[in-house]
Structures are given as C-alpha cells and as structure tokens.
N, CA, C and O atoms as a Tinker XYZ file with bonds, in Angstrom:
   336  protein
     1  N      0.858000   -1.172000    0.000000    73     2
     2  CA     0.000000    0.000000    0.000000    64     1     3
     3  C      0.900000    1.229000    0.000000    63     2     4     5
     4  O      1.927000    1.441000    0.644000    81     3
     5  N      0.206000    2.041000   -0.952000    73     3     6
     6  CA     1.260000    3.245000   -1.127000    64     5     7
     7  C      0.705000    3.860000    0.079000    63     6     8     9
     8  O     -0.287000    3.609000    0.763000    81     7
     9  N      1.894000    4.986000    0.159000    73     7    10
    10  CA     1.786000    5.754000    1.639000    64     9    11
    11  C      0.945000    7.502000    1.041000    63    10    12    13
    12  O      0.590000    8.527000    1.623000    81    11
    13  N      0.945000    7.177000    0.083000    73    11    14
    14  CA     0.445000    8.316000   -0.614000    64    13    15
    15  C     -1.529000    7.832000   -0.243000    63    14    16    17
    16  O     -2.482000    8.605000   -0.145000    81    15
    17  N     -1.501000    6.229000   -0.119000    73    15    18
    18  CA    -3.267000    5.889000   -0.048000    64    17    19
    19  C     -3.405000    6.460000    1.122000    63    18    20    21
    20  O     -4.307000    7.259000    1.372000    81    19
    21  N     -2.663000    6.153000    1.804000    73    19    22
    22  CA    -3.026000    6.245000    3.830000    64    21    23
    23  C     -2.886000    7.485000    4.160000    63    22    24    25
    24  O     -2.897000    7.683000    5.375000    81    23
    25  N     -2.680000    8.940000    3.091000    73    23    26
    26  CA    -2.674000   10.297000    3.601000    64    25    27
    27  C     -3.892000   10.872000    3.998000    63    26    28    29
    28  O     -4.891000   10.523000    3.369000    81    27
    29  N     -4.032000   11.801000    5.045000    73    27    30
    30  CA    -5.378000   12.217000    5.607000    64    29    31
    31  C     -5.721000   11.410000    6.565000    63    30    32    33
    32  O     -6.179000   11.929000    7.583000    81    31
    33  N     -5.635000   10.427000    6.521000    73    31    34
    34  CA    -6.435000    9.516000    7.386000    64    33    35
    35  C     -6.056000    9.412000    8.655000    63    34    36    37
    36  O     -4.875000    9.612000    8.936000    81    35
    37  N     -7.182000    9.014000    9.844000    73    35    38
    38  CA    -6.629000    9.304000   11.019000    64    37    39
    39  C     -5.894000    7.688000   11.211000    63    38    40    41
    40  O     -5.943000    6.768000   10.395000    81    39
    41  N     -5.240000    7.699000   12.516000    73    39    42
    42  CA    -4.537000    6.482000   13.064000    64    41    43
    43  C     -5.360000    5.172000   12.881000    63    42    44    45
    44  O     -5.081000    4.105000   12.335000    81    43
    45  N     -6.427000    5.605000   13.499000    73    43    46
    46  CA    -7.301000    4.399000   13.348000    64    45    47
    47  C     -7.476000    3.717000   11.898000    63    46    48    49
    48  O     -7.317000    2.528000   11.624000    81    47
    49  N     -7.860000    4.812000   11.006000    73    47    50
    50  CA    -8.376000    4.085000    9.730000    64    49    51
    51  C     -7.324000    3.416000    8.939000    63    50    52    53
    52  O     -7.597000    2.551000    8.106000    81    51
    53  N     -5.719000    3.943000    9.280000    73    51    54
    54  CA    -4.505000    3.516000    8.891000    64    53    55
    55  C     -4.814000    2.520000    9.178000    63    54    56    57
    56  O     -5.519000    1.919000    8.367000    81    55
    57  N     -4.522000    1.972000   10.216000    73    55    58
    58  CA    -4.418000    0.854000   10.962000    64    57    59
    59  C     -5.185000   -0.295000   10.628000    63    58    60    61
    60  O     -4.812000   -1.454000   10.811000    81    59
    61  N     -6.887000    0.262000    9.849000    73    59    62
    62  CA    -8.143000   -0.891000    9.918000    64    61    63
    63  C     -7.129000   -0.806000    7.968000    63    62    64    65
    64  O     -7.249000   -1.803000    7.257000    81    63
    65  N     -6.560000    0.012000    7.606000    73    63    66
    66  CA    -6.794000   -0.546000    6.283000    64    65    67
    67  C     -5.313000   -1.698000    5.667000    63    66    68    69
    68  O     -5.194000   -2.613000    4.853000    81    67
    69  N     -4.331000   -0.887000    6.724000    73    67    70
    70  CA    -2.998000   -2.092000    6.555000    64    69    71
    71  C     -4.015000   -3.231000    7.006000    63    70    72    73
    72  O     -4.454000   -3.893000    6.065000    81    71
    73  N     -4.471000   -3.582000    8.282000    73    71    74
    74  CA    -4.776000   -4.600000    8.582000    64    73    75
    75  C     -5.919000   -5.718000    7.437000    63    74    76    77
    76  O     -6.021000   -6.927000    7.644000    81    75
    77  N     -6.596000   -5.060000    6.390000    73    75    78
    78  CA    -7.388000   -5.606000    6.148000    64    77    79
    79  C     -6.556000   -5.931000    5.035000    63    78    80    81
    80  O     -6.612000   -7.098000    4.648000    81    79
    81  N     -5.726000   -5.069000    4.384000    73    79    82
    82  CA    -4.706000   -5.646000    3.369000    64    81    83
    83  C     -3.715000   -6.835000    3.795000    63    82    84    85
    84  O     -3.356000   -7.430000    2.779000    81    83
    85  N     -3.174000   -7.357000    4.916000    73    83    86
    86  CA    -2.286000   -8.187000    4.993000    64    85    87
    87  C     -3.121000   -9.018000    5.648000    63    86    88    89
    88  O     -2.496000  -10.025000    5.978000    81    87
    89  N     -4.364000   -9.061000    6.020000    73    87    90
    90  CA    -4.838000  -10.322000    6.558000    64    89    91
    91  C     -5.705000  -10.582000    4.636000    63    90    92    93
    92  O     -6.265000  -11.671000    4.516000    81    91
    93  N     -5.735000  -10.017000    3.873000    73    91    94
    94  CA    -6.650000  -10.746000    2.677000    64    93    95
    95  C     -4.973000  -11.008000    1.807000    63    94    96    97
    96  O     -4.879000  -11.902000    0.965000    81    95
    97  N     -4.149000  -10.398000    2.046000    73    95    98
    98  CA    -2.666000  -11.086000    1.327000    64    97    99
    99  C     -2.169000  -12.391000    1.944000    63    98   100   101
   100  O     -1.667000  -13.243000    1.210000    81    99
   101  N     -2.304000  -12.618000    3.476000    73    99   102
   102  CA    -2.484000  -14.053000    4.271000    64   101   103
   103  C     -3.355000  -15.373000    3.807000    63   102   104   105
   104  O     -3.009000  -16.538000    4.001000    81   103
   105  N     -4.501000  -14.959000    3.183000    73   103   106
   106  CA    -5.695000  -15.554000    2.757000    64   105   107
   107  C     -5.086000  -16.231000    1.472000    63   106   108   109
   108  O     -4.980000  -17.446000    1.310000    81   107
   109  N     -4.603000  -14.996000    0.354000    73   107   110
   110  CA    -4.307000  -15.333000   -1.092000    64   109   111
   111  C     -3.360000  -16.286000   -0.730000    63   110   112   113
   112  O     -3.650000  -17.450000   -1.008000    81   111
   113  N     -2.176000  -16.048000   -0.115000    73   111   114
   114  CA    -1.264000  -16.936000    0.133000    64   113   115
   115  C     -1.743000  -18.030000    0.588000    63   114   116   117
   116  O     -1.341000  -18.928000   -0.152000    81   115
   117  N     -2.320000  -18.400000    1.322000    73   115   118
   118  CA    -2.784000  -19.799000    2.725000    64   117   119
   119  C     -3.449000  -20.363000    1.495000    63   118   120   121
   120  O     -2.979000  -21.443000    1.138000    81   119
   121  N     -4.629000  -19.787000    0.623000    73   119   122
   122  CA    -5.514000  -20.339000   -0.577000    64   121   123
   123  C     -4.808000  -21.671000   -1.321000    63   122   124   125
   124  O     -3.729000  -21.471000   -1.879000    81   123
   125  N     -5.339000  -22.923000   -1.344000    73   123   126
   126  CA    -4.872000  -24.004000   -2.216000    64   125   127
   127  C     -5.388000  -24.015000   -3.690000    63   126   128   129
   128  O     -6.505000  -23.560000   -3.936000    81   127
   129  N     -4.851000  -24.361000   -4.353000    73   127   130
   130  CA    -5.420000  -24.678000   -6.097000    64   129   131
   131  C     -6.593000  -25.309000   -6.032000    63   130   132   133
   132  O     -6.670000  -26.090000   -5.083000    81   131
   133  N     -7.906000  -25.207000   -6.989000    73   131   134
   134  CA    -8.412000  -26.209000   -6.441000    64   133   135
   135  C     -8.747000  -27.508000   -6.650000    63   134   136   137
   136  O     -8.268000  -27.956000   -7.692000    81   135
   137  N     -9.407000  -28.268000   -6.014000    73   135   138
   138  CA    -9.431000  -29.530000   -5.369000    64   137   139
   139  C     -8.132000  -30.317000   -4.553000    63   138   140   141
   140  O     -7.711000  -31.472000   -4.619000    81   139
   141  N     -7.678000  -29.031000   -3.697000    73   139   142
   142  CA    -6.528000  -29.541000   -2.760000    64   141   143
   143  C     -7.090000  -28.865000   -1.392000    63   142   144   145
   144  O     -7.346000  -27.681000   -1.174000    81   143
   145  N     -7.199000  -30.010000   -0.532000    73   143   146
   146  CA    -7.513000  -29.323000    0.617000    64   145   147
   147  C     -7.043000  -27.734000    1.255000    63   146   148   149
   148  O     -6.062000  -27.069000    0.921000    81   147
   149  N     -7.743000  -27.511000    1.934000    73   147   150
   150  CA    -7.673000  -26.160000    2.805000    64   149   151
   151  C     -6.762000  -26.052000    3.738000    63   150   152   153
   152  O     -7.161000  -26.710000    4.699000    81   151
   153  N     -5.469000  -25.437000    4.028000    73   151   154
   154  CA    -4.677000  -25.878000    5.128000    64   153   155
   155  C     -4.971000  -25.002000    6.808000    63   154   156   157
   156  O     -4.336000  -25.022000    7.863000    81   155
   157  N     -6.334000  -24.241000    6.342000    73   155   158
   158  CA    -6.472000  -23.972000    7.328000    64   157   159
   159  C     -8.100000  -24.567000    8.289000    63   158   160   161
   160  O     -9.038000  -25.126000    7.720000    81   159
   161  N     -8.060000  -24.305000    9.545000    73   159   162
   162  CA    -9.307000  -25.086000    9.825000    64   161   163
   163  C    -10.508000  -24.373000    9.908000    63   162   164   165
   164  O    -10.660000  -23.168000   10.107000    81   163
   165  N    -11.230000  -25.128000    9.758000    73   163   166
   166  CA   -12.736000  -24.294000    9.222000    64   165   167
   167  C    -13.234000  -22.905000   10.466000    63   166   168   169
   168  O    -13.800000  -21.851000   10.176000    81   167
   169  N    -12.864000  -23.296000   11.618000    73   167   170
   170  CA   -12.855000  -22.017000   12.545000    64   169   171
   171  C    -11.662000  -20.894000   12.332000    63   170   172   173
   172  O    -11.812000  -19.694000   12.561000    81   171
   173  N    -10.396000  -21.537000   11.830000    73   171   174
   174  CA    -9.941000  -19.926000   11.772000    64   173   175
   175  C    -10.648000  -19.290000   10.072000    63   174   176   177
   176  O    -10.616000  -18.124000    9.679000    81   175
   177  N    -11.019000  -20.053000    9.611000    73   175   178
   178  CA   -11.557000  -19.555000    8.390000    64   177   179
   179  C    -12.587000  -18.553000    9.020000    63   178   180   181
   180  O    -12.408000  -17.336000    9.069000    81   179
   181  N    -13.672000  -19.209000    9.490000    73   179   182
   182  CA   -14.433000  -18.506000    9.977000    64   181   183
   183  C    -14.492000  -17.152000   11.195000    63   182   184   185
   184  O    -15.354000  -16.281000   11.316000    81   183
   185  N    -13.492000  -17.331000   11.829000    73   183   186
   186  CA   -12.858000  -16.251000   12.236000    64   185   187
   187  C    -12.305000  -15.263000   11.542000    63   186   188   189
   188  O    -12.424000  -14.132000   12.013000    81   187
   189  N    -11.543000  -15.445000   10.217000    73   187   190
   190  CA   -11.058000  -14.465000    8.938000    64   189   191
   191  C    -12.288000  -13.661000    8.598000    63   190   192   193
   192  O    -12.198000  -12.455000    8.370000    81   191
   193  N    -13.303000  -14.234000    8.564000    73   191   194
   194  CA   -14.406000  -14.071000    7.964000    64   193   195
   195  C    -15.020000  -12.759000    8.927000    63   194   196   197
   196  O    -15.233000  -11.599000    8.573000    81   195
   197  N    -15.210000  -13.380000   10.226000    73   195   198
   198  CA   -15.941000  -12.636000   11.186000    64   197   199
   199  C    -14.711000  -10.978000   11.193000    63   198   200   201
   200  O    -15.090000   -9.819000   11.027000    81   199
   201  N    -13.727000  -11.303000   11.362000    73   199   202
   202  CA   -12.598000  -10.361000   11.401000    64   201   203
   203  C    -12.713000   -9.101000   10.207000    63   202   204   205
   204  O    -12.794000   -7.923000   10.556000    81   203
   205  N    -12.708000   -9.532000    8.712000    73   203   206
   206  CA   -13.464000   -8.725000    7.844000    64   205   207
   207  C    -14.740000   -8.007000    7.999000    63   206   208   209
   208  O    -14.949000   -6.864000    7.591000    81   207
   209  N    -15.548000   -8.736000    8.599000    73   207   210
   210  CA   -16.803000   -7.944000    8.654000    64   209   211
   211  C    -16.878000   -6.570000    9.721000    63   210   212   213
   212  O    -17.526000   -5.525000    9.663000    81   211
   213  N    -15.844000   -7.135000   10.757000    73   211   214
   214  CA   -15.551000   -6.386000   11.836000    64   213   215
   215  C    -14.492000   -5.086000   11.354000    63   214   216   217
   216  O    -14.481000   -3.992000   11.917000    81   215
   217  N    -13.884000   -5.349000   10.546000    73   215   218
   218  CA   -13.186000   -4.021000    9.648000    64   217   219
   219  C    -13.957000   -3.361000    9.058000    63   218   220   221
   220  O    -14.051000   -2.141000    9.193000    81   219
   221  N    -14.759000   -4.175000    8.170000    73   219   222
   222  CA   -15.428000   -3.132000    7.439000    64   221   223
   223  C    -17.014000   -2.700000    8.360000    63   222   224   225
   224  O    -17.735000   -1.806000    7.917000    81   223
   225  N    -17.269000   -3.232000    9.251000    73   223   226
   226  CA   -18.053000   -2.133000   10.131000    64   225   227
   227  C    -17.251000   -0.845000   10.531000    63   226   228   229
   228  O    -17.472000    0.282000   10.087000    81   227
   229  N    -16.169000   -1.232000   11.551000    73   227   230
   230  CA   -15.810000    0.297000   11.791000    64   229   231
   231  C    -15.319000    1.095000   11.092000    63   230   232   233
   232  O    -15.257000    2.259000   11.489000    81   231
   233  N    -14.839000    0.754000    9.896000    73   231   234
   234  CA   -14.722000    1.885000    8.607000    64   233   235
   235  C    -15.715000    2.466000    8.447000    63   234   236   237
   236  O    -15.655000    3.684000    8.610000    81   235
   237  N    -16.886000    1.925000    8.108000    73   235   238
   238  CA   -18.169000    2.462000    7.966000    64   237   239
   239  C    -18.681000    3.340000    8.741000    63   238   240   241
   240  O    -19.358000    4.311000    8.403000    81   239
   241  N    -18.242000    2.887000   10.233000    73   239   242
   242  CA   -18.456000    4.235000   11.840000    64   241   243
   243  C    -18.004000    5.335000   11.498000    63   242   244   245
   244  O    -18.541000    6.436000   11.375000    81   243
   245  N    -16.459000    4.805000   11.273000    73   243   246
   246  CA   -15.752000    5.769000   11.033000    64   245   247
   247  C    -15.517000    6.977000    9.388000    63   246   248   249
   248  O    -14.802000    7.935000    9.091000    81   247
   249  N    -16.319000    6.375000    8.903000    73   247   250
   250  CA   -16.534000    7.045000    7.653000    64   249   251
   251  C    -17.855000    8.063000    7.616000    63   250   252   253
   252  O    -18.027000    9.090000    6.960000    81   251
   253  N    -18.621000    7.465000    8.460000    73   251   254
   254  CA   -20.248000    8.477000    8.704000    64   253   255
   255  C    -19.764000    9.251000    9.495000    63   254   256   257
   256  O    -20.076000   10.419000    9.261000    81   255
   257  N    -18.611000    8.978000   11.031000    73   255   258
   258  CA   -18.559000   10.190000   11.746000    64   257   259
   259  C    -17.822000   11.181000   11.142000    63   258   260   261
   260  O    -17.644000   12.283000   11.660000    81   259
   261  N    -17.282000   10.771000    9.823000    73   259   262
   262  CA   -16.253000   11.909000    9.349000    64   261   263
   263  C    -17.410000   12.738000    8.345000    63   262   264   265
   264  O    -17.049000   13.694000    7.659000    81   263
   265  N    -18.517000   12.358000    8.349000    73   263   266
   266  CA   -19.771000   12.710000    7.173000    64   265   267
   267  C    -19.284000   11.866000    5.870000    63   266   268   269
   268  O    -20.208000   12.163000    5.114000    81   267
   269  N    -18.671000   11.242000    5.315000    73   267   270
   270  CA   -18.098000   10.498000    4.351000    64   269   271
   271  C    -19.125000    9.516000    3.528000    63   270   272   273
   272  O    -19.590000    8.458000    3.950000    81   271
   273  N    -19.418000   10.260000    1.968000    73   271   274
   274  CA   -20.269000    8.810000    1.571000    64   273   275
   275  C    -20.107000    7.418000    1.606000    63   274   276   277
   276  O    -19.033000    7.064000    1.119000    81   275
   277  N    -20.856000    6.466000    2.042000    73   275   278
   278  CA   -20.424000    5.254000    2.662000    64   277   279
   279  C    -20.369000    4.408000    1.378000    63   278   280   281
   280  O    -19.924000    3.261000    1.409000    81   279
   281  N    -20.808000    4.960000    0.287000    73   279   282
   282  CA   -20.897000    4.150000   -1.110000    64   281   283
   283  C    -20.110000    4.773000   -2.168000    63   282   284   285
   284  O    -20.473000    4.871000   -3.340000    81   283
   285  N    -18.961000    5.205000   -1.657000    73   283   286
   286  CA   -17.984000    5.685000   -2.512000    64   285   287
   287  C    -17.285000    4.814000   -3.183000    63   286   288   289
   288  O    -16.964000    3.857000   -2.478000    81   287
   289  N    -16.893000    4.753000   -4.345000    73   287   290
   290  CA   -16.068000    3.765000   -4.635000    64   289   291
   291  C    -14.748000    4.324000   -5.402000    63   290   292   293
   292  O    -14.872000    5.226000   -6.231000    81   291
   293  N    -13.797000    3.901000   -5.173000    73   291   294
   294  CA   -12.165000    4.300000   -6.145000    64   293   295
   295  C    -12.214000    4.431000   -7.536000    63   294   296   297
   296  O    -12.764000    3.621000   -8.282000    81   295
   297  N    -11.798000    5.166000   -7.787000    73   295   298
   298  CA   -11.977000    5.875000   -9.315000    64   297   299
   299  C    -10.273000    6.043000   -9.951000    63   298   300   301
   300  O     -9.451000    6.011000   -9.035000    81   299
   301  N     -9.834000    6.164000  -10.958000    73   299   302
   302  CA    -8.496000    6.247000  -11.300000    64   301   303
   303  C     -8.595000    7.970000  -11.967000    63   302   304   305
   304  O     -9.265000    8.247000  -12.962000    81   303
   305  N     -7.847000    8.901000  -11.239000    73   303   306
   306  CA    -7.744000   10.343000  -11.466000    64   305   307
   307  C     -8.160000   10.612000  -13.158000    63   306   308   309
   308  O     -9.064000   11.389000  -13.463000    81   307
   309  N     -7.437000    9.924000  -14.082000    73   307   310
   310  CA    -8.261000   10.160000  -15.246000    64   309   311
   311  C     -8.999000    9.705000  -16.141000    63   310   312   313
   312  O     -8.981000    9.683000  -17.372000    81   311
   313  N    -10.124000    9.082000  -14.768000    73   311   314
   314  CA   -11.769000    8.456000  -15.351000    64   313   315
   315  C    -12.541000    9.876000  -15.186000    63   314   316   317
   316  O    -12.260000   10.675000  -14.293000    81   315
   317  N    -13.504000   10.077000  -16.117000    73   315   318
   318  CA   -14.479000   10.968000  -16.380000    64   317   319
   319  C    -15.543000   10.680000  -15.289000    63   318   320   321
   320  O    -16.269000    9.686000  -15.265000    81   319
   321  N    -15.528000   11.940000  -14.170000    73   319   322
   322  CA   -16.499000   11.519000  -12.799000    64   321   323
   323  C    -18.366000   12.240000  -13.596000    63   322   324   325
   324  O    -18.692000   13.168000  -14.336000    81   323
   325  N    -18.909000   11.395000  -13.038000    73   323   326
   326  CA   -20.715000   11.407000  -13.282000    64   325   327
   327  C    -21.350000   12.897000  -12.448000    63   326   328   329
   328  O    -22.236000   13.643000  -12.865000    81   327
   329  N    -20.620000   13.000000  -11.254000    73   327   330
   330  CA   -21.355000   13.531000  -10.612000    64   329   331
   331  C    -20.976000   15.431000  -11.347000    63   330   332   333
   332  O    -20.157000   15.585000  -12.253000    81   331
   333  N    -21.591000   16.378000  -10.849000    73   331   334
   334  CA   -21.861000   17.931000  -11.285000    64   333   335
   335  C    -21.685000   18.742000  -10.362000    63   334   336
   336  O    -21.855000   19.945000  -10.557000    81   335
C-alpha cells in the first residue's frame, strides 16, 4: 500500500486498512489450487471471515462520523467523474 493511499487519514483508519490488506494477502497466500484441501481449519476460516466484517463495520463508523459517503467507490484520477 502506497503511503500516498493512507494520507489524511486518522490512526485508526490507517491501521483498519494495513490490517485488512495483509490479513486478505495471508488468505491469497494460505488459498490451495483447487481440489486440494484447505490448510487452514474451518474455525480460523471462519474467524477471517468474522474479522473482515468487523473491519469493514468500523470503517463504515468511522466514515459516517467523518460525514463520508459510505458508497464511494475508487476511481483512477483520469476516469471521467458522473457527478456535477
């Protein structure tokens, strides 16, 4: 993650967004080809799982308390924006 993404942002949101990047780069990695078993067990899976949802709630806290549209999505600087 460029350090140029994580500008503005307070400590916290740094923090929820490294974290959500190296626990889904953990995932890609741990991931088997498929039809080769899973090397991990179905509870920490499910814990990965619960852990994501739990990031992207408090982003979401933390994105309404900043007034922040919660349905924003990333755009590349020279895409033609919709809005006026």
């Amino acid at each position: 993650m460029k350090q140029d993404d994580l500008a503005g942002l307070s400590k916290e949101q740094r923090i929820l967004r490294v974290l959500r990047k190296v626990l889904a780069n953990i995932v890609k990695d741990a991931t088997p080809p498929p039809g080769r078993p899973h090397p991990l067990q179905e509870s920490t899976i499910h814990d990965i799982r619960d852990l994501f949802g739990l990031i992207a709630e408090r982003e979401a806290e933390l994105a309404e308390q900043a007034g922040l549209n919660r349905n924003e999505k990333p755009y590349y600087a020279d895409e033609p924006q919709n809005s006026k």
